[in-house]
Structure formats: C-alpha cells, structure tokens
C-alpha positions in Angstrom: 73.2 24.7 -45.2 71.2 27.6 -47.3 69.7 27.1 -50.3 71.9 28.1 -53.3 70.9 29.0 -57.0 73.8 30.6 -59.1 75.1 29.7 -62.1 77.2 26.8 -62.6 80.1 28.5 -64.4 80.1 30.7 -61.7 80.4 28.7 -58.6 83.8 27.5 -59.3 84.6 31.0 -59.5 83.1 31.9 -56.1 84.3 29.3 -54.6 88.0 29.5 -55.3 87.8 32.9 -54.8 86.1 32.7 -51.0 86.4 29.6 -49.8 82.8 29.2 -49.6 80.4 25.8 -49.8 77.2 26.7 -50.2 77.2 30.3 -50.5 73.8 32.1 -50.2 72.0 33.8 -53.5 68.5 34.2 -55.3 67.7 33.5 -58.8 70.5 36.6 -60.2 69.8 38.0 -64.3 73.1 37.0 -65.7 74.5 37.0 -69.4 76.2 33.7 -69.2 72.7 31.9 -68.1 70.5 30.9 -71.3 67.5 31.1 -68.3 65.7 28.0 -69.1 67.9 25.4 -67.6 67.9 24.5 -63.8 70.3 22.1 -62.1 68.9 20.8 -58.4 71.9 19.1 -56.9 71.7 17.3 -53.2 68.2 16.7 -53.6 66.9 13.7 -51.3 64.3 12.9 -54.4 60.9 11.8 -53.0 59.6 11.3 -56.5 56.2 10.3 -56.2 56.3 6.2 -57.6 56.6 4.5 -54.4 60.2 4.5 -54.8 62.6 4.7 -51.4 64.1 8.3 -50.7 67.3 9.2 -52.7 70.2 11.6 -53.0 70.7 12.8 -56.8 70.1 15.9 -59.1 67.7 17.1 -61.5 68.2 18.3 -64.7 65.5 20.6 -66.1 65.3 22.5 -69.8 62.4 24.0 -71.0 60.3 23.6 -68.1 60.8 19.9 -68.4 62.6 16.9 -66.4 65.4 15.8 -68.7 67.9 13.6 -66.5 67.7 12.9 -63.2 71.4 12.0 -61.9 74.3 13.0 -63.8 76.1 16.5 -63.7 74.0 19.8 -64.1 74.3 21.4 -67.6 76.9 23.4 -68.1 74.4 26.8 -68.3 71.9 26.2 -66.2 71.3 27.8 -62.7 72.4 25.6 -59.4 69.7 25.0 -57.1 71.7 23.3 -54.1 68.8 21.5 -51.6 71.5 20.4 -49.4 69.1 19.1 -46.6 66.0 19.1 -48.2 63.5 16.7 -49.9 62.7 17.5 -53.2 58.7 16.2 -54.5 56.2 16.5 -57.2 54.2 19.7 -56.9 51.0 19.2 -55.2 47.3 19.0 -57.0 44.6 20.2 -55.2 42.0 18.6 -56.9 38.4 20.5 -55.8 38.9 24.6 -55.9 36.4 27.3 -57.3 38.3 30.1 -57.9 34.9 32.4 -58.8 34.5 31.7 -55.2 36.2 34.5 -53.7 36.1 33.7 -49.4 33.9 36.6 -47.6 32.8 38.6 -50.7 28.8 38.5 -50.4 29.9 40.1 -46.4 31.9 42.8 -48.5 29.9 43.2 -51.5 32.8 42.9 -53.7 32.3 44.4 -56.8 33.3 42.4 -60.1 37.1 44.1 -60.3 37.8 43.7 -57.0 36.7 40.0 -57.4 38.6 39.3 -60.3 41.7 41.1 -58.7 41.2 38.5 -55.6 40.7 35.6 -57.7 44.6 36.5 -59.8 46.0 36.5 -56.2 44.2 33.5 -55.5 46.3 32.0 -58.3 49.5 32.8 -57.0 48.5 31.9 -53.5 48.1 28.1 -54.8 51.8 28.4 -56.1 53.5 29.7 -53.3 52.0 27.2 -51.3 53.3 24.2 -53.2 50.0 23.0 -55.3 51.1 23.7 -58.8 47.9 21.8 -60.1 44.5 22.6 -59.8 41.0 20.7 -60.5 38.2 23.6 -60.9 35.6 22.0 -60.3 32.9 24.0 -61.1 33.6 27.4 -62.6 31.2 29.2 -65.4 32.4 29.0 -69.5 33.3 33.2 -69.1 35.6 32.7 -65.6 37.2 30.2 -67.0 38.1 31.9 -70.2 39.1 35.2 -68.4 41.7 32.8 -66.1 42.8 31.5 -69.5 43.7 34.8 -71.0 45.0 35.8 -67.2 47.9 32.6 -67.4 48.0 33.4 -71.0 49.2 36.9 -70.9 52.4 35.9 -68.6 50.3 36.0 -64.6 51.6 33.1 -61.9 49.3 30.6 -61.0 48.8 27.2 -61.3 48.2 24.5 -63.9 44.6 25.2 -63.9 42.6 22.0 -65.3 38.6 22.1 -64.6 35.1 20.3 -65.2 33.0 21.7 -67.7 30.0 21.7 -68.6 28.3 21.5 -64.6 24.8 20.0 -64.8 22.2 20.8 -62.6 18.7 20.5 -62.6 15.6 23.6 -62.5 15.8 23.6 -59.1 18.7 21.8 -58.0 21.8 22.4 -56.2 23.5 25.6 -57.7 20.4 26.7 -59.3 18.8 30.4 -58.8 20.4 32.6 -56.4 21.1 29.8 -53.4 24.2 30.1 -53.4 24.3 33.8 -54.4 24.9 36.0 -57.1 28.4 36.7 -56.2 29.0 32.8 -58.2 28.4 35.2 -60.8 28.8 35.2 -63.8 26.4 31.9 -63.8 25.9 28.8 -64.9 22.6 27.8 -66.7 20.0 24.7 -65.5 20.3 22.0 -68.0 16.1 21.2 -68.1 16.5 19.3 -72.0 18.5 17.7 -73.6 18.7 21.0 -76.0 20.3 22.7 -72.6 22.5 19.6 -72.5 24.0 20.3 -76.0 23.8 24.6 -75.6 26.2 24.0 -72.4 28.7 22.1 -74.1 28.9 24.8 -77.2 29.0 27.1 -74.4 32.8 25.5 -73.1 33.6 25.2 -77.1 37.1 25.7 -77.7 38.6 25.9 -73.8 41.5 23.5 -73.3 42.2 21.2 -70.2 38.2 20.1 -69.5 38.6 16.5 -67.5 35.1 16.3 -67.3 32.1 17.5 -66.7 30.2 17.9 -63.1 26.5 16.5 -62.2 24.6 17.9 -59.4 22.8 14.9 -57.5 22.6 16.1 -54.3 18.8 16.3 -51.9 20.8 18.9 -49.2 23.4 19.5 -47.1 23.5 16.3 -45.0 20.2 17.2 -43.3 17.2 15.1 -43.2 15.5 17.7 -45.2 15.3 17.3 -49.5 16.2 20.9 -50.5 17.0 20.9 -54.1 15.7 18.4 -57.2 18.1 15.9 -59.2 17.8 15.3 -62.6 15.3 12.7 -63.7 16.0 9.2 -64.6 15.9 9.9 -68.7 17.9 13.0 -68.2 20.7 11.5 -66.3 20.7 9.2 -69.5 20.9 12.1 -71.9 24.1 13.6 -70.0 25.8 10.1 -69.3 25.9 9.4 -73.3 26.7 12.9 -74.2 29.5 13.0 -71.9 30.5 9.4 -73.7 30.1 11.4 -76.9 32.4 14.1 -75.9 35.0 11.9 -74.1 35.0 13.7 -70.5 34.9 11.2 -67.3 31.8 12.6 -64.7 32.4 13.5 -61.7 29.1 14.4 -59.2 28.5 16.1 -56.3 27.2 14.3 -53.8 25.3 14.8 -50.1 23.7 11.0 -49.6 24.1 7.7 -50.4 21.1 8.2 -52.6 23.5 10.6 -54.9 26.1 8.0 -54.9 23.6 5.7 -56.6 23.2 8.3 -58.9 26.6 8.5 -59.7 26.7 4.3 -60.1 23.8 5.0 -62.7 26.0 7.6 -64.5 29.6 5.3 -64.3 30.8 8.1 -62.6 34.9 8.6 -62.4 34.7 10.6 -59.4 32.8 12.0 -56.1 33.8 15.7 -55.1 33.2 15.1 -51.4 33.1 12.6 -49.0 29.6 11.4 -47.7 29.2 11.8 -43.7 26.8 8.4 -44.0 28.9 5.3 -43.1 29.4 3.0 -46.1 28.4 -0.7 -46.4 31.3 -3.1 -47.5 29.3 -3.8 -50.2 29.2 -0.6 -51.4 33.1 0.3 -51.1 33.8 -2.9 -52.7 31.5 -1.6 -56.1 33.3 1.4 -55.6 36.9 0.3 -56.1 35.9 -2.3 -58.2 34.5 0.7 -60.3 37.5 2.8 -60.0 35.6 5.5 -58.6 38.1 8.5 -56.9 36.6 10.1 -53.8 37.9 14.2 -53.0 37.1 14.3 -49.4 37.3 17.8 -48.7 37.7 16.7 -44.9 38.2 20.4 -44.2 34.8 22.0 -45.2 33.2 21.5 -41.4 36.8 22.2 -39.8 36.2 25.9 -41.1 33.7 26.3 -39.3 35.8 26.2 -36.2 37.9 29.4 -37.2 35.0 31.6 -35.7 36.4 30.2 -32.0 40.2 29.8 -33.5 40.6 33.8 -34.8 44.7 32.8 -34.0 44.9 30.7 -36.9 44.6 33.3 -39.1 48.1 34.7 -38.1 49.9 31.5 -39.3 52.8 32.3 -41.6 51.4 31.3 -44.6 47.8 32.7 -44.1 49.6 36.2 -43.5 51.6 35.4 -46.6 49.3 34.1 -49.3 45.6 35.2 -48.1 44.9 38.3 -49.1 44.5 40.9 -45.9 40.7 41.9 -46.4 39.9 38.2 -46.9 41.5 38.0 -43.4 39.9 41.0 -41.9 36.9 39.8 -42.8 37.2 36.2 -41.5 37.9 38.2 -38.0 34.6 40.0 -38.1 32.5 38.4 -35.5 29.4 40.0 -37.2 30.1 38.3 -40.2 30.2 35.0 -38.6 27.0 35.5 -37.7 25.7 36.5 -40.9 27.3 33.3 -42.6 26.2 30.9 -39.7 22.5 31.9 -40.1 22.7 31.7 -43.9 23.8 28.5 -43.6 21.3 27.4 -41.5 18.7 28.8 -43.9 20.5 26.8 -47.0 19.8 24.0 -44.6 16.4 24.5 -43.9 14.7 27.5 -46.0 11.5 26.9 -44.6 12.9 28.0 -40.8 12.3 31.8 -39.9 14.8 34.4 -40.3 15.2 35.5 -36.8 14.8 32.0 -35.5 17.9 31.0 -38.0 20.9 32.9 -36.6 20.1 31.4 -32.4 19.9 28.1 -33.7 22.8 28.5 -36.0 25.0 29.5 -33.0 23.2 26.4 -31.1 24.1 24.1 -33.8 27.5 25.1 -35.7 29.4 25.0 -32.2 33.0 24.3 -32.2 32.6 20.9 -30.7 30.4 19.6 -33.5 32.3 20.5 -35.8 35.0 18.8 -34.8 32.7 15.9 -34.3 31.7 16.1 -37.7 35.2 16.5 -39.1 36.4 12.8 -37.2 32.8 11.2 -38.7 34.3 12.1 -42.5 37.8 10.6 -41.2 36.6 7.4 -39.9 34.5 7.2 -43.5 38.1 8.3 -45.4 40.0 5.6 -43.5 37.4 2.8 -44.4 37.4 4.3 -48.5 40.8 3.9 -48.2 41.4 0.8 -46.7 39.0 -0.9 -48.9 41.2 0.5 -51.5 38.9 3.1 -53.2 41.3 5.7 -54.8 41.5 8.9 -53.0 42.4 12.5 -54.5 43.3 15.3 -52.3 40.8 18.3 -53.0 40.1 21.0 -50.4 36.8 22.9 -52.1 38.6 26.3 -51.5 36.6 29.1 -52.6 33.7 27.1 -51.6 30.6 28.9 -51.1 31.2 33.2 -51.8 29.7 33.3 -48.3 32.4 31.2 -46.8 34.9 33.8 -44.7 37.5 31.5 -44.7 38.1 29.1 -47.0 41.2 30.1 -48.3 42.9 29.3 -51.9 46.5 28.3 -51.2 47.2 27.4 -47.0 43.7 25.3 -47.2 45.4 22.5 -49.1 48.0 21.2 -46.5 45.7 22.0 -43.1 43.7 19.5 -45.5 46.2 16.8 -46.4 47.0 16.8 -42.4 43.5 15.9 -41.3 44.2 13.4 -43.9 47.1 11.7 -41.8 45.3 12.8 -38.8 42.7 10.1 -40.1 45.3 7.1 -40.5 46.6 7.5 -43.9 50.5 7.4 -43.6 52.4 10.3 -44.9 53.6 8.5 -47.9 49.7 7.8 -49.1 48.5 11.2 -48.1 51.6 12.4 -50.6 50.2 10.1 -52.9 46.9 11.3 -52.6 47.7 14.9 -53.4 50.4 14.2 -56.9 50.0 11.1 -58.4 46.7 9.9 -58.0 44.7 13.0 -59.0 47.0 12.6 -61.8 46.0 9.8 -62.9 42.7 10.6 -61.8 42.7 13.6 -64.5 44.2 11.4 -67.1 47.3 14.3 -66.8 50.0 11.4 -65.2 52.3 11.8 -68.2 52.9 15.6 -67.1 52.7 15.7 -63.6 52.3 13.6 -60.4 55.8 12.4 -60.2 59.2 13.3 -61.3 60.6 11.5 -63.9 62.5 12.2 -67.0 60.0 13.9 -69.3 57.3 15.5 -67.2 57.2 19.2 -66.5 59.5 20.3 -63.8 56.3 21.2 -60.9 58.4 20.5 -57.8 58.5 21.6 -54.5 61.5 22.0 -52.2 61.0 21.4 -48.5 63.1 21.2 -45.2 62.0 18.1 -43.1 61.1 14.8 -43.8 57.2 15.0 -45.0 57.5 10.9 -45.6 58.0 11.2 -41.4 55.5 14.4 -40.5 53.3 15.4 -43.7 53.5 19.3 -41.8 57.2 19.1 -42.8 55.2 20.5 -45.7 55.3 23.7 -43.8 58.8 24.6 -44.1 58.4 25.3 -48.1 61.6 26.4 -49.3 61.1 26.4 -53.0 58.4 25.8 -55.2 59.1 25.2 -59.2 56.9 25.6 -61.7 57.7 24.5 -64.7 61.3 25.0 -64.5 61.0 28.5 -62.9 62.3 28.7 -59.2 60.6 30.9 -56.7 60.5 31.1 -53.0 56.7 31.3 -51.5 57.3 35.2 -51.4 58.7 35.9 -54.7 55.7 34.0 -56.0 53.4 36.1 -54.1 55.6 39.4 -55.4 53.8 39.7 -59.2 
C-alpha cells in the first residue's frame, strides 16, 4: 500500500467520494491544516526502549510526540505507513562537516566549501540521521552552521565538542592535515590557551564536550605527533570539570586509551585496531566509557577498486556530483594514497611514497583491517562497553570519499556484519549516543514528549539492518519529507 499524507478532514471526503483506501499524495498546502500537527497511523512502532514491535499511531504537534495510540487530531496531516516500521531518527555520532570529501584534489575555494558543507546537512537528513555529534569543528564553522539552521536551512540536530585540545605538535596541529580544515583551530601549549579556547566557543549552544588529542600516529609503529604532558592533561581534565563538558579523546594506541583513563574520559572517537585485554574492557565498562568505532574509515579505502559503489541510489541522491566525480578520478586516488602514506611516515621520500602506497593500501588489506576493528567491536561489545554509532564523515579534506549522509548505514551494516544483532546496532545508532550526549530526553526513542525525529522505512530493519535502505520518510521535528524533498532546498 503507498504512503499517504492528507488531511484528516479530508480523507473521509475522498474516500466516500472514490472508493479509495489508501490513496496516494504528498504533503498538499491546505487552508483547513493548522501545519504543525502530523498523525502516523498503521505504524509497526519500533520505538527505540527494547520494547517488542507494535501497530499504533503517533500523534505529533509542535515538532513533538504528544500521544502515541489513540485517534489522530482532528487538523493534523495523515501519514498512513501501512507496511512500514516507524523508528527513532538515527544519530551519527563522529562527523566533521568543515571536512568537505575531495576538496584539497579540487582546491575548493571557501564558498564553494561552505556551499558543499549546507548540502552536507541535508544529505544527513534525507538519509535518516536526524542527529549529529561534530566532533571536531573550529568556534567560526560552527557558528556559521548555527546561523545556516538558524535562518530556516534543513539539516540536522547538529550537537558538537568544543573546545578540541591538542598539543604544539600534535595531532591536528600545523598544516598536517591541511589548510582546507580551515578556518583552524589553535594548539592549547598553557593553561592560558586552555582558558582563550573556551572564551573562544563562548556563547554556542549544544557543546557535549570537549575533544583531546592523545594520539602517537596512525596505527603505525612510528610516534608522529606529541600528546599533552602529564600536568597539562591535568589543567584540561579540571577545566573541563569546571565547565561541565564530559571528554571525549581521540585515540590511535592503547597508550592514548591510558590517557583517556587519566582524564575520566566519557568517550573514544574510534575504535583501536590493538586487541584489548579483559582487564582492560572490564575498566572500561565499569567506567562507562562509550567507544564510536568508525568501522568504515579503512573500508573507504576500498572504493578506489569498487568505482560502482558510487552509483548506489542514495550516493547519486545525497552526495553531491563533483564530490562523486572526484572520488572516480584514478589520479586523485593516487594523490590521496601517497599523502597518506606520508601522514604515516613523513620521514619516507616523496617519490618513494605513492609505489609503496599502492603496495600497501591494497583492497585486500583493507578489508583485513576493516574485520581486525570488528572482531575488537564484538569483544567491546560483548564485554558490555557501550557502543555509539559514529562514521567520521568528512574525515580528513583529503578523503575522496567519505561521504556525509549514505556513510552512516554502509557503517551501521559492518556493524551487524561484526555480530551485533540488528536490534543493538539500532540501539547503537538512537538511544545510546543519546544518552551518551546527555540529549535522551529529546531524542533516541519515541515516546510521548520527545521531538518527533523519525524515520519511516519498508522492511523489517529488526530482521536485515539494510531494510534501512528502503527509506520512505524521514521526520524531523514534525516535518515530513521524502529523501528527495529533503534534498530539494
């Protein structure tokens, strides 16, 4: 049966006057609909708490969940999901939106990034995450992304980390990671840098923490980039105490997962590819610390031998076509796999970098890589550390490919791919980075009183999490919109 959204008064009207169950319409202007009430009736509810499948409605004013059951109001607009499951809008919970995929290949200018980065916002939307974690995005961005939402453009609930800490030095110091991160974010040497970088956030709403750098590398045996010293660390664990934002730290090693003991950490923003002790898993759940795998960072890689993939229907839809054009580009491929070979190991020569690069980052390894951070994933999760769905889209600006929007379910299906069951991984991607944000009495499940961030999907997603795939409708805050209509500003 097709999806239906008229007005109540009206389908009495229709019907007598067809014949006709289930008659086929969009979201229609129409005097006799006050436009911010929504009725979903026939919903199988999947609503986020653990509870069993159900058939009922939702009632929604205001952008907000006020009955589940019952009739629909008498003037709001009928969304019939007749066949469909009906869940809590997904939360991505690692993106960088002033990561813009493929930019430092095209030498985006600063319009033509901020452009991207808008339509990044919608992309999240019409793919079904209706809450974002930005987890590491400069004072000014952030501000501009503000005043973007602010001024009536789609996107997402956009919570982030702010201040990020790093050390002279460190990870995301200097140009490393380019200048197309820019504007910047400033070394924090003092505790006088400390202070300055928490002025500089002043004012902005939704900050659920604040990011630490403590990270020697990318995985490699090498130590790249400094951490913090001992008395430093101290200086930014007390000052976040003083300013009430949980930490969360990027991590490479086990060594930075120390840190992040030292510094009562709330949260990891990736998955370490070094296999944990028991002892170690059982300090972390015992310290409630979260882990974001971000499972599909090396499976990116592998789209330089799987070009196809980027003709899948929600990658045409959502990814913008010169992001796509560029992750075709064999030439940039090889541009971004010898750059990342030099992040790895700045001491090897240039012209040494992009043969061992295409030695090294093969497709096979890669995948190798990917089912090392699963196994890991599967024994975090069985040893009950709490796990938050994040996909690190945006990544770095010389990523070609990792996309804002289609990233997050190719993410939450490596997830099940690991073990996790398709109820958990739904857990993992509403409720628990929720929680996890401190934001579980607006979103993460649907009940009576939280805003109305729902998607509407054919399939059962509690039997195949790629049911996901057939999105029908995605709500946000009350406002119905297929995929494409959010795509359409």
């Amino acid at each position: 049966m097709k999806t239906v959204v008229v007005n109540v008064r009206l389908l009495t009207a229709i019907a007598a006057a067809f014949a006709v169950v289930g008659a086929t319409a969009e979201p229609a202007d129409n005097p006799a609909v006050s436009g911010n009430a929504l009725a979903i009736i026939n919903a199988s509810l999947i609503d986020g708490t653990g509870a069993p499948p159900r058939r009922t409605s939702i009632n929604v004013r205001d952008g907000v969940i006020v009955s589940i059951g019952g009739p629909p109001q008498p003037d709001a607009r009928l969304l019939d999901a007749q066949g469909m499951a009906v869940l809590p809008g997904l939360i991505d919970s690692h993106v960088h939106f002033q990561a813009v995929p493929g930019a430092v290949h095209r030498q985006d200018n600063a319009d033509a990034r901020r452009a991207l980065m808008h339509r990044h916002l919608r992309a999240h939307v019409a793919n079904g995450v209706t809450t974002v974690l930005d987890a590491a995005i400069a004072s000014e961005a952030l501000r501009e992304i503000r005043a973007y939402l602010a001024a009536g453009g789609l996107g997402p609930r956009v919570m982030a980390l702010g201040p990020t800490f790093h050390n002279p030095g460190g990870y995301m110091d200097g140009a490393a990671l380019s200048e197309y991160w820019a504007p910047r974010w400033r070394a924090s040497a003092t505790p006088d840098d400390v202070d300055a970088l928490y002025r500089e956030y002043g004012g902005i709403e939704d900050l659920v923490g604040v990011k630490v750098a403590a990270t020697h590398g990318h995985g490699s045996p090498i130590d790249i980039y400094d951490t913090h010293s001992p008395q430093m660390l101290a200086v930014i664990r007390q000052r976040a105490a003083d300013h009430g934002r949980p930490i969360y730290v990027h991590v490479d090693d086990h060594r930075g997962v120390n840190i992040a003991f030292g510094l009562s950490a709330h949260a990891l923003t990736h998955l370490v590819g070094d296999r944990p002790s028991g002892a170690l898993l059982d300090r972390m759940r015992r310290a409630n610390m979260h882990v974001i795998p971000t499972l599909y960072i090396y499976e990116s890689f592998t789209m330089r031998y799987r070009p196809d993939l980027l003709d899948a229907p929600m990658v045409r839809l959502t990814v913008p076509a010169v992001e796509r054009e560029t992750a075709r580009d064999p030439m940039v491929w090889d541009l971004y796999f010898k750059r990342f070979i030099l992040l790895v190991a700045p001491d090897m020569p240039e012209w040494l970098a992009g043969w061992w690069g295409d030695m090294y980052l093969t497709e096979g390894r890669m995948q190798s890589l990917v089912r090392n951070l699963q196994e890991n994933l599967m024994l975090h999760h069985e040893a009950g550390v709490p796990i938050a769905m994040g996909t690190d889209s945006g990544g770095w600006p010389h990523m070609p490919n990792m996309f804002h929007g289609p990233t997050a379910l190719r993410e939450m299906e490596l997830m099940a791919e690991a073990g996790m069951t398709p109820a958990e991984v739904l857990r993992a991607a509403t409720v628990t980075p929720a929680r996890m944000m401190g934001i579980e009495d607006l979103v993460g499940t649907v009940e009576v009183g939280k805003r109305a961030d729902l998607i509407v999907v054919r399939g059962d997603p509690l039997k195949s999490i790629s049911a996901l795939r057939e999105l029908e409708w995605v709500i946000k805050d009350g406002e119905p919109r297929r995929p494409v209509q959010w795509m359409a500003q």
